[in-house]
N, C-alpha and C positions, 0 to 999 in steps of 0.2 A: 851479509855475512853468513845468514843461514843456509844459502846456494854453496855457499865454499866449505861452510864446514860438512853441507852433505856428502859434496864429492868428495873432500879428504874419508870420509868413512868408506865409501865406495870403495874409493883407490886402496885402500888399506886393505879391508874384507878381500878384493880382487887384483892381487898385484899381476903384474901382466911383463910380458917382455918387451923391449922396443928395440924394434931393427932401424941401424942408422943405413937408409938407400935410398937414392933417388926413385920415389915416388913409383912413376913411368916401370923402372925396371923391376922394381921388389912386384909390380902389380902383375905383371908381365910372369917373373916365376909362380905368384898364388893361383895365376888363373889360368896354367899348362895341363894337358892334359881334361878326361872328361870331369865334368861337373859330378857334384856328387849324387845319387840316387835318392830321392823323398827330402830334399834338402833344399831350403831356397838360400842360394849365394847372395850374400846384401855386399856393396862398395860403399859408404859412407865417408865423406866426405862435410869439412864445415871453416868457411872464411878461409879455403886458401888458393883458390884456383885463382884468383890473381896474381899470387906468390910465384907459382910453377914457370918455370921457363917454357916458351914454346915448344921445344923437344921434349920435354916432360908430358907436357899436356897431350901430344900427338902418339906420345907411346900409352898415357892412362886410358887414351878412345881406342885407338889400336888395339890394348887389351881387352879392353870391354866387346868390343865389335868382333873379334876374335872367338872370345866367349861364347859370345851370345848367339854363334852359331850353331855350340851344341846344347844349346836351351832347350829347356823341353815343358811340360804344364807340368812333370813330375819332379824335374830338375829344375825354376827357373835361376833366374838371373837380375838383381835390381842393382841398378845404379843410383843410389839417397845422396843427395846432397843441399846442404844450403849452402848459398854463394846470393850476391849480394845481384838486385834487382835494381833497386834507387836508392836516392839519398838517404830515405825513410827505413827502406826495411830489405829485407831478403827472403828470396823465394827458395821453399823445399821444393826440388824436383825429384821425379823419378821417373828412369827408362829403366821398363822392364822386358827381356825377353822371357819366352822367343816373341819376337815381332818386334822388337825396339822403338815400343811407344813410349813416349815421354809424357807426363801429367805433370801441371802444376799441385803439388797436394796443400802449401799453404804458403801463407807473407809472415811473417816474424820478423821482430825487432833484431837487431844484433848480438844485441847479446840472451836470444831465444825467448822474449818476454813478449806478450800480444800476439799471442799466435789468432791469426784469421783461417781456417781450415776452407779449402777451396773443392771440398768433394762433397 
């Protein structure tokens, strides 16, 4: 209960906007055009890439892949996500450009509890 009521103070302190759009295309317009200058662009992502239709998912790589071509060491580019690995747990990954390496950075529980940092 103390997880929840921390995030109700978050959300409250930070109220935020939510656009209703297919995933794939909203990503597609935030990542047109160049990257921003002394700025690292994060994708974050958590338990839903199983959700996404295939054409979803093809245009969220699309944009990234997209992107990531005018990454730069001053501009990059990460892609954060946890999505689920085994039974047990789920892996944070991230691909960063420019170069679009991927790193395991850790295994966490489901619902973000036992994190094992793999760096």
């Amino acid at each position: 209960i103390g997880r929840l009521r921390a995030a109700l103070q978050v959300a409250a302190a930070h109220p935020l906007q939510v656009d209703a759009a297919d995933a794939g295309e909203w990503l597609q317009c935030r990542l047109e055009g160049p990257l921003p200058t002394q700025t690292a662009t994060v994708v974050f992502h958590s338990i839903v890439w199983q959700y996404l239709p295939g054409s979803t998912r093809d245009a969220v790589r699309g944009a990234l892949a997209r992107a990531g071509t005018s990454a730069t060491v001053d501009s990059p580019l990460a892609w954060v996500r946890m999505e689920p690995a085994a039974p047990t747990h789920a892996d944070v990954r991230m691909t960063m450009w420019p170069g679009g390496h991927e790193t395991v950075l850790a295994e966490v529980g489901y619902h973000g509890h036992g994190v094992r940092w793999q760096l």
